[in-house]
C-alpha positions in Angstrom: -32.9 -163.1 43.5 -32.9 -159.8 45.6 -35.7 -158.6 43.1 -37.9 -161.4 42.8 -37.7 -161.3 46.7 -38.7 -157.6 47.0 -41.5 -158.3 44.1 -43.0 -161.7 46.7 -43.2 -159.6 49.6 -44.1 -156.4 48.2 -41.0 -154.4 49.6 -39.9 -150.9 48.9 -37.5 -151.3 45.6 -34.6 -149.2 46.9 -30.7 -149.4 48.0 -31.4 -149.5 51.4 -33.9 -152.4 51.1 -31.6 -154.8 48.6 -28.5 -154.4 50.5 -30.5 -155.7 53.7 -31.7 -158.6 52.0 -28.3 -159.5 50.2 -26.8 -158.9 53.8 -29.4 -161.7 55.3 -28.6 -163.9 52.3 -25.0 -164.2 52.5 -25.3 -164.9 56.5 -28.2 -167.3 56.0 -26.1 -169.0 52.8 -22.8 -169.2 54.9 -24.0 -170.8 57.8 -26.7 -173.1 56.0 -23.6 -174.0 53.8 -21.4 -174.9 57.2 -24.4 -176.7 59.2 -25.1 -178.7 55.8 -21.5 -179.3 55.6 -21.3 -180.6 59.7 -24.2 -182.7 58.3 -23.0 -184.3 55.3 -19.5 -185.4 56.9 -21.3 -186.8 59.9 -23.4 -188.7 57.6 -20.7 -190.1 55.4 -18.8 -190.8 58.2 -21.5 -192.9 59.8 -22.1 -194.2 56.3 -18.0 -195.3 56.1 -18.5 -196.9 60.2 -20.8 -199.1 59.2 -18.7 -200.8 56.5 -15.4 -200.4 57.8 -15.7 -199.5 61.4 -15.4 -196.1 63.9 -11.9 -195.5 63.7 -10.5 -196.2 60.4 -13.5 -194.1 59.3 -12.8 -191.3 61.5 -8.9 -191.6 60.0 -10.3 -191.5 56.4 -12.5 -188.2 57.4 -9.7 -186.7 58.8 -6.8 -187.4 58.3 -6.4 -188.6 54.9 -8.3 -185.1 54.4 -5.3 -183.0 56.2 -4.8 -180.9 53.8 -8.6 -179.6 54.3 -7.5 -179.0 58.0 -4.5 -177.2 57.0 -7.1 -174.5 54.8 -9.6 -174.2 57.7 -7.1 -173.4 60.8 -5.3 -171.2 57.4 -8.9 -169.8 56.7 -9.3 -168.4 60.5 -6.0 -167.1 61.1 -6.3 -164.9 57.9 -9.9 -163.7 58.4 -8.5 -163.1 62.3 -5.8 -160.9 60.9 -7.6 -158.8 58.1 -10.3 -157.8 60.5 -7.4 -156.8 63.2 -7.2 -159.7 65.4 -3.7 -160.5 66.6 -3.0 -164.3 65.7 -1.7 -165.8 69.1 -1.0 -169.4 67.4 -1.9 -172.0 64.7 -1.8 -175.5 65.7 -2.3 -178.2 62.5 -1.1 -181.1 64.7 -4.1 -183.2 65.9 -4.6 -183.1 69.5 -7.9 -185.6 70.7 -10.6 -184.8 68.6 -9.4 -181.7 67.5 -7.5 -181.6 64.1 -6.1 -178.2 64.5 -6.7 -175.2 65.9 -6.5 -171.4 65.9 -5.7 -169.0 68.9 -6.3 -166.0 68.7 -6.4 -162.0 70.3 -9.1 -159.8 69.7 -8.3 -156.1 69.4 -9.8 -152.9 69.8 -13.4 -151.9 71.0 -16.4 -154.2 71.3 -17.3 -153.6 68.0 -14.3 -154.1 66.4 -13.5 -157.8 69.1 -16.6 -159.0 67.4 -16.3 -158.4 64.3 -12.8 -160.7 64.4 -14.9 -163.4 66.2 -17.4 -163.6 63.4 -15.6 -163.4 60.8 -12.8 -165.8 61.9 -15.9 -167.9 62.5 -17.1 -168.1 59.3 -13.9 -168.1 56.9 -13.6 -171.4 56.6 -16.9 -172.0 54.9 -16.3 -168.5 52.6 -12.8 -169.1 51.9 -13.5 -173.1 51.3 -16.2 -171.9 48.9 -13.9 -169.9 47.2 -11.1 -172.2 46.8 -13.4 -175.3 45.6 -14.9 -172.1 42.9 -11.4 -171.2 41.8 -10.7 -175.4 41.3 -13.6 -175.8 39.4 -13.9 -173.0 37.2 -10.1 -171.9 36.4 -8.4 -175.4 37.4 -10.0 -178.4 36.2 -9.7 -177.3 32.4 -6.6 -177.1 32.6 -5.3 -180.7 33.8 -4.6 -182.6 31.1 -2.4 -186.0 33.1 -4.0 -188.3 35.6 -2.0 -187.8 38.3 -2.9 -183.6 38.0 -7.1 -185.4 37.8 -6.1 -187.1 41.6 -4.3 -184.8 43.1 -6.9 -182.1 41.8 -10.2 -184.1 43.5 -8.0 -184.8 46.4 -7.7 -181.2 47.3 -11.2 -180.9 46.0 -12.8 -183.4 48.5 -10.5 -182.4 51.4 -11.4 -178.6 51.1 -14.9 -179.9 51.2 -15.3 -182.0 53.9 -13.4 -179.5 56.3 -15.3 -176.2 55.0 -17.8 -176.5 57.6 -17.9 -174.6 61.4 -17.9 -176.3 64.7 -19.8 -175.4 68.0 -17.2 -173.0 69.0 -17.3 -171.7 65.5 -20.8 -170.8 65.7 -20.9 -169.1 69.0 -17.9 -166.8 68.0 -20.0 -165.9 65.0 -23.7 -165.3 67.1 -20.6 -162.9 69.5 -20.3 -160.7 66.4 -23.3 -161.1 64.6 -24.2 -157.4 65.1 -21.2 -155.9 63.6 -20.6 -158.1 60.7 -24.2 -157.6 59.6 -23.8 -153.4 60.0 -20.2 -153.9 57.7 -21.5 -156.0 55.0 -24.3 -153.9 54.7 -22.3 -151.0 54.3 -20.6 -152.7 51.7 -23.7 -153.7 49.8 -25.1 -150.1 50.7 -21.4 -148.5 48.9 -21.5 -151.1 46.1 -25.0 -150.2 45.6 -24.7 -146.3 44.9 -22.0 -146.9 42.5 -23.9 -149.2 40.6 -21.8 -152.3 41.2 -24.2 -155.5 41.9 -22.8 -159.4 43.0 
């Protein structure tokens, strides 16, 4: 993809160049994937309110789906910690409209604050993505029993419908947009000289 880009808009074909573009097009596909996401549970919860009415809907998004919520609040307490955030408190009991939540401490210089915002903002869409890959590919061909097929797209469809990012989600991401596009360059830039490619 990074070469046929480079080849369309006539771009200098070097490691500086490619790591850019695979930096935009991991930011661009993570929040595309979480704004489609908001979209396609909004959608099939209106969908659901229109047979069976706002609230039981709103339970069968959400809390028949708990286990989703317990991965996303999960998702940006661990992305918090390994970029050096100090995890204050994780709430998985529903409070209004909020399923859970995740409070967290920032740490260190400017740079460094924002960095943890962004990239607590954004785990639950890359850790969500990575959880429904590792079902699919490793874990379906393995079940063999029915009750190991429900329990499988249960987890499946709950991961899914909660791997998206909220308002707050996206603002904390735009806080630390800077830095997290400067480190995942660099990590494209290091892969790049040793010849590793994603």
């Amino acid at each position: 993809m990074t070469a046929k880009i480079i080849e369309v808009f006539s771009l200098p074909d070097n490691l500086i160049v490619s790591s850019l573009i695979e930096t935009l097009m991991i930011f661009l596909t993570v929040l595309l994937a979480g704004f489609l996401m908001n979209l396609i549970n909004t959608a099939l919860t209106n969908a659901m309110a229109s047979v069976i009415g706002q609230v039981p809907a709103f339970v069968i998004r959400n809390y028949l789906t708990y286990p989703g919520t317990v991965h996303h609040e999960f998702a940006h307490a661990l992305f918090a910690f390994i970029t050096g955030a100090k995890v204050l408190k994780i709430n998985l009991f529903p409070k209004g409209n909020a399923l859970g939540s995740v409070e967290l401490e920032p740490r260190g210089n400017l740079f460094l604050r924002s960095l943890q915002l962004s990239m607590s903002a954004i785990a639950p869409v890359v850790l969500g993505a990575s959880s429904l890959y590792i079902l699919w590919f490793h874990v379906l061909s393995r079940l063999s029993e029915i009750w190991q097929y429900i329990l499988f797209w249960y987890f499946f469809i709950s991961i899914l419908f909660h791997m998206c990012m909220s308002g707050a989600d996206y603002a904390n991401f735009f806080k630390g947009l800077l830095p997290s596009t400067l480190m995942i360059f660099v990590v494209f830039l290091v892969l790049g000289a040793f010849g590793i490619i994603l």
